[in-house]
N, C-alpha and C positions, 0 to 999 in steps of 0.2 A: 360691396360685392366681395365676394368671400375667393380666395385664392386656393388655386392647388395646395395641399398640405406637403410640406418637408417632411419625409423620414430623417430621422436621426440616428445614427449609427456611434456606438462608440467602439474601437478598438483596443484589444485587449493581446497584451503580447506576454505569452508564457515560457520562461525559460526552466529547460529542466535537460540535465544530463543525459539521463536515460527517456526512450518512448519507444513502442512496440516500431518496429518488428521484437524490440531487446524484454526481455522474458521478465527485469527488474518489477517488483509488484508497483515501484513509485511510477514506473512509466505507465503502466494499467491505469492508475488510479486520473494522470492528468489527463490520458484519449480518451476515458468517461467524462470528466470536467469539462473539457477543449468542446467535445462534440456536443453536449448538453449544452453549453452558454453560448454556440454556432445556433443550435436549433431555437433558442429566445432570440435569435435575432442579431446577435452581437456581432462583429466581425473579431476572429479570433485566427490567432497565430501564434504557432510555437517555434522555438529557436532550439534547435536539440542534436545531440552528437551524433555520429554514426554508429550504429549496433556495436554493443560488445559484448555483451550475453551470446547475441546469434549470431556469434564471429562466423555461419556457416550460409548467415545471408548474403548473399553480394551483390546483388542488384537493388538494393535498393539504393532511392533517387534523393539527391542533394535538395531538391525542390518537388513539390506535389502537393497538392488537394488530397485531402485524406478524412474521411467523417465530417465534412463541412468544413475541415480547418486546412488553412497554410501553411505547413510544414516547409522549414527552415534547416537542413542540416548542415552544420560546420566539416569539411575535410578532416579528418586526423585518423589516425593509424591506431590501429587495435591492441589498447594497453589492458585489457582486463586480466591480466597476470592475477596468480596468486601472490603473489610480493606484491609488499604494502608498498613498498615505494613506487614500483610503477604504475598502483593506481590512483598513488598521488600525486605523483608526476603528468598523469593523463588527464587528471580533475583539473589541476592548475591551468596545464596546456589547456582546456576548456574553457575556462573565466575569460584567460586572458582574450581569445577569441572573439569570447563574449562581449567584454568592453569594448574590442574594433569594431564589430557587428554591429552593435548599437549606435552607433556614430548615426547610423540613419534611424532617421525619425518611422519609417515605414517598417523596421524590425522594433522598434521599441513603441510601435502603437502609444496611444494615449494614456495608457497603464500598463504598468508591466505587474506580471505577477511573477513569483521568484519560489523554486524551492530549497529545501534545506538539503539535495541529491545534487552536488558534493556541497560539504561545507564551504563555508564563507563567498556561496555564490550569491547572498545578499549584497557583500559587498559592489556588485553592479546595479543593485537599485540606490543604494547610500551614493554612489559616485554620481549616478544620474538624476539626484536626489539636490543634490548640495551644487552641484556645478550650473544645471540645466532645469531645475525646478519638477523635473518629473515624477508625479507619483509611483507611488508601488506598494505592494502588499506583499506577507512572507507566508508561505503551508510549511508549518514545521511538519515533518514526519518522525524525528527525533532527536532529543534535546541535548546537543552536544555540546561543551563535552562532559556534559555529566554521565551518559551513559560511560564514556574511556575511563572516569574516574570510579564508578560505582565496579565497575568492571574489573579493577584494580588495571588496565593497559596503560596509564601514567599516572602521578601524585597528584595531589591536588594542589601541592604547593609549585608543580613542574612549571616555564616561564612558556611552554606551550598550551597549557590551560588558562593561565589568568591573561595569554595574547589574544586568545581565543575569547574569552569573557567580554574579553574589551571589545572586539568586533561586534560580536553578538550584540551589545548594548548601544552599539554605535549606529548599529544596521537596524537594529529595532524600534530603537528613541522618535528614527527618522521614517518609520512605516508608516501608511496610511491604518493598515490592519494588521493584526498576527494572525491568525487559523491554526488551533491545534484539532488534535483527532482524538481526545479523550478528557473528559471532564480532570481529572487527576492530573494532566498535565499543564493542565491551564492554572490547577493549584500550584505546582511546583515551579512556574514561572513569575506568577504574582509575587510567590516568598522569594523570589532571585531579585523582583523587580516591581515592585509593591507601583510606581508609577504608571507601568502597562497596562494596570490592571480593565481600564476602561478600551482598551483595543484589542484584546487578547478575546477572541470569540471559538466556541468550542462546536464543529461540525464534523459528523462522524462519519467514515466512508461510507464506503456500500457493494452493494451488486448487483448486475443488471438481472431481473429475472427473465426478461425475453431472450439475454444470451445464454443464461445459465437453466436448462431447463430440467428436471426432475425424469429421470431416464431409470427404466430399468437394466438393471447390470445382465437379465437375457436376452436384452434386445441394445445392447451397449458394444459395441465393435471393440473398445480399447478394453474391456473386459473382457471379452471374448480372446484377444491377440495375446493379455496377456496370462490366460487362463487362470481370471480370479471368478467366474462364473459358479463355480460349486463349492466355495469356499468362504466364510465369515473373511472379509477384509479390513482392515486397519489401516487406514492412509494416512498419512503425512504429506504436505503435499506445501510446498516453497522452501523459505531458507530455513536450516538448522544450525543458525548463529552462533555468536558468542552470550546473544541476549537469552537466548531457546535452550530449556531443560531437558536436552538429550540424555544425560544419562536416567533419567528415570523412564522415561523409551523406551531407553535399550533396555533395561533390569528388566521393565516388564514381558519385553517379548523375547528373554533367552528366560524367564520362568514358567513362557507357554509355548514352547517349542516340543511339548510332549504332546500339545493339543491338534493333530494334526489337519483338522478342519480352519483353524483360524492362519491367517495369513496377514503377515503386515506389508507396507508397501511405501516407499518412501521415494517421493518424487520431489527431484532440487539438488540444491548444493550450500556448502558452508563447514564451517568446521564441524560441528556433531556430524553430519553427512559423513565427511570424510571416515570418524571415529565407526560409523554404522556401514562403510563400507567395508573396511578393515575387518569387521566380523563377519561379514557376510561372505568375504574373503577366503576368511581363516577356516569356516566351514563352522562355527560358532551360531551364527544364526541363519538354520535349513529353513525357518520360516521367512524369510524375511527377500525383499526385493528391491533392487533400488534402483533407479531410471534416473536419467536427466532432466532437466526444464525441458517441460510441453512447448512447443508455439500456442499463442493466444487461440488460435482456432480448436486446439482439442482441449483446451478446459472446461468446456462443456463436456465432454467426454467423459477424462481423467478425475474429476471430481464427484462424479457419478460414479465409478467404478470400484463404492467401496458400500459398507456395511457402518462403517463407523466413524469419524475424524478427527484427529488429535489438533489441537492447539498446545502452549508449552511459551512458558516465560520464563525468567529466574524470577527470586524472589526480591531482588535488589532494585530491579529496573523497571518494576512495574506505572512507574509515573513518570517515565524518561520516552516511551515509546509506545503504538496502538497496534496490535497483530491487525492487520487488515483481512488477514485470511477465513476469519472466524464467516463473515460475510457471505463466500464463495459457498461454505459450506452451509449456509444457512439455505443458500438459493438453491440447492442442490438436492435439497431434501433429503439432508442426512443428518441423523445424529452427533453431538460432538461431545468430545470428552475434555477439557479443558485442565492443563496442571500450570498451577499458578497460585501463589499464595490467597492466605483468606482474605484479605482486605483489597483482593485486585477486583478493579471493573466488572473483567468477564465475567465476573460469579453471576451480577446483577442483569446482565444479559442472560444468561441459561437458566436463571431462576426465574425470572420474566417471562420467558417464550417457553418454558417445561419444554427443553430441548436436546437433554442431555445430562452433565455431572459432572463437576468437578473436584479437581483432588487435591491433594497439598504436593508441595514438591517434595519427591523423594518417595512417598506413598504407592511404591510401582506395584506392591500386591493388590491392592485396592482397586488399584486401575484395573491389573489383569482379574479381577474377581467382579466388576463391572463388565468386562470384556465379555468375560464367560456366560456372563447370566444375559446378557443382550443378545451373543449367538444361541444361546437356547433358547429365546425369549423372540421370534421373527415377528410377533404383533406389536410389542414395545418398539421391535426400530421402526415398523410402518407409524407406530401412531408417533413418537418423539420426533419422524423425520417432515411431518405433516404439522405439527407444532412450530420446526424450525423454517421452513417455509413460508407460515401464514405471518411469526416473527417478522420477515426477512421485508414482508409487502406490507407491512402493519408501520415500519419505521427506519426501516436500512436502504432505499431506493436512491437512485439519482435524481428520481423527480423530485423527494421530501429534502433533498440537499440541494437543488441548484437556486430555489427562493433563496435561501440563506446565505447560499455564495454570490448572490446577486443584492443582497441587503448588507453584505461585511465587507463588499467589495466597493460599497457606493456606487453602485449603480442602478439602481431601483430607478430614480427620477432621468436616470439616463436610456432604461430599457426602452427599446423602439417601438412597443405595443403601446404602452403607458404613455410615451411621447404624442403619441397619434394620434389617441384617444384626447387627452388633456391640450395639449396646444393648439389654439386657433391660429389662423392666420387670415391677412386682407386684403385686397384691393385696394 
């Protein structure tokens, strides 16, 4: 006689410093992940700090259901300074947290998943790893410290690089899986670590097209407010790093500042930011606008409210890290303009999807001689932006990522459909 069936559930507990309300694109990327492996069935929870991007939230709750998931947030005081030491001071203050937290089985679920937002926050799956037998798996977002070294921000022979190595190899040896965001980085980890090579799996972000939906900028309110309605715009729109080719940005749009139809538009913060305030300042560039981080609610909006979209890498760091942004813009149905050396990734995206062009770095006439012929040219952005769209649904979704992060996570034979379906049970 056949017996009621057992659901089987496995939990999955994700740690990550930053998560919305906080504007960080790494917190974006895990409330898509968290809430997609909720709706397979999983039970899922995240362990995460309190805001410090939207130091201007204050109500949000220590504890809560959020998108399917149980949200965990740690107490601690708003370090997001521009001094490097207090945000490294405040990532610390974080781990260590993290390690007491964990002590219960009910924050550390049956797998944890860990990201690389702050560094050596691996090192809480290596400790729960080795002590306690607990699995865990690591989402690089970027591969440090080679980006510090490639950057020239320390040597490579400095004893906080090769401390750093040592972790990194130590946290990794002991993973269930790696996850990077770009074929090229999964290269540059093999040649660090030629033994990973069979756990290092390569899944590329994405973006939701149900939230990000294809708006025109005369039925677009944030276009409206911020009257880019009758004007070619050029958006920029997250961090403008130490990793991000701002000066060729800027070159381009103080050589189209005679164009008085075209408009740029720069949404976020970082150091070029700050360099592209200072002009906008000076009264240097009358074209030019710059705004803060959006809340996640009006990025539907704010990435709609343009004519065109930059992306921007150096040329050093192209296999260190993934602009995740390219995505946002892809769901948005807009063209993008991509600067980034010839041998990067992106190219093989915007030549795949005919969605845009990219340029070498430093090449800012080009750019602005591409700018110019697209705002003369209002049927090329309709059709390039309807190319980047159909791109976006053809292989950038959360659906076409969550199978994958359900097959590198080891859980495929654990998913509770597949449990349900497959195992009997009896009387």
């Amino acid at each position: 006689m056949m017996a009621e069936k057992k659901q089987v559930k496995t939990s999955i507990s994700i740690i990550t410093q930053f998560y919305p309300p906080d504007y960080a694109a790494t917190g974006q990327f895990i409330y898509d992940l968290a809430g997609a492996l909720a709706q397979e069935g999983f039970e899922v929870s995240v362990f995460t700090g309190m805001p410090g991007y939207a130091f201007r939230q204050t109500d949000v709750k220590h504890e809560e259901h959020d998108n399917g998931v149980f949200v965990r947030r740690t107490g601690s005081i708003h370090l997001m300074s521009k001094r490097i030491r207090n945000k490294v001071f405040g990532s610390v203050l974080f781990i260590a947290r993290c390690v007491v937290k964990c002590l219960s089985k009910d924050i550390r679920g049956s797998h944890l998943v860990l990201t690389s937002a702050p560094p050596f926050l691996g090192l809480i799956g290596w400790f729960y790893n080795k002590f306690f037998g607990h699995t865990y798996s690591c989402i690089i977002y970027d591969i440090y410290p080679e980006v510090a070294v490639r950057l020239k921000v320390v040597a490579l022979d400095h004893w906080i690089v090769k401390f750093w190595e040592f972790v990194n190899r130590k946290v990794w040896d002991r993973s269930e899986s790696l996850i990077v965001l770009s074929e090229p980085m999964k290269q540059l980890l093999i040649k660090k670590h030629k033994n990973l090579a069979c756990k290092i799996h390569v899944i590329h972000s994405w973006a939701d097209p149900k939230f990000i939906i294809p708006i025109a900028k005369s039925e677009n309110w944030f276009a409206k407010q911020y009257g880019l309605t009758d004007c070619f715009v050029v958006l920029y729109s997250g961090n403008l790093g130490r990793c991000h080719d701002h000066q060729t940005i800027l070159k381009c749009a103080q050589s189209l500042t005679s164009r008085t139809d075209i408009k740029f538009v720069f949404i976020g913060n970082g150091v070029g930011s700050q360099i592209i305030k200072q002009e906008i300042g000076s009264g240097k560039l009358p074209n030019a606008l710059q705004l803060p981080y959006q809340d996640r609610e009006v990025l539907p909006y704010s990435l709609t409210a343009c004519d065109l979209s930059l992306v921007s890498i150096l040329p050093n760091v192209g296999d260190t890290i993934a602009p995740s942004k390219i995505y946002g813009i892809l769901a948005a149905a807009k063209p993008v303009a991509v600067i980034c050396p010839k041998d990067n990734y992106l190219r093989e995206i915007v030549d795949e999807g005919n969605c845009g062009n990219c340029f070498d770095n430093g090449d800012a006439q080009e750019l602005a001689d591409y700018i110019c012929w697209l705002a003369d040219n209002p049927h090329m952005q309709e059709k390039l932006g309807k190319n980047a769209r159909k791109l976006l649904e053809r292989h950038y979704t959360i659906d076409q990522a969550i199978p994958k992060y359900i097959n590198v996570l080891g859980l495929r034979d654990q998913c509770p459909d597949s449990v349900e379906q497959n195992q009997p049970s009896f009387l």
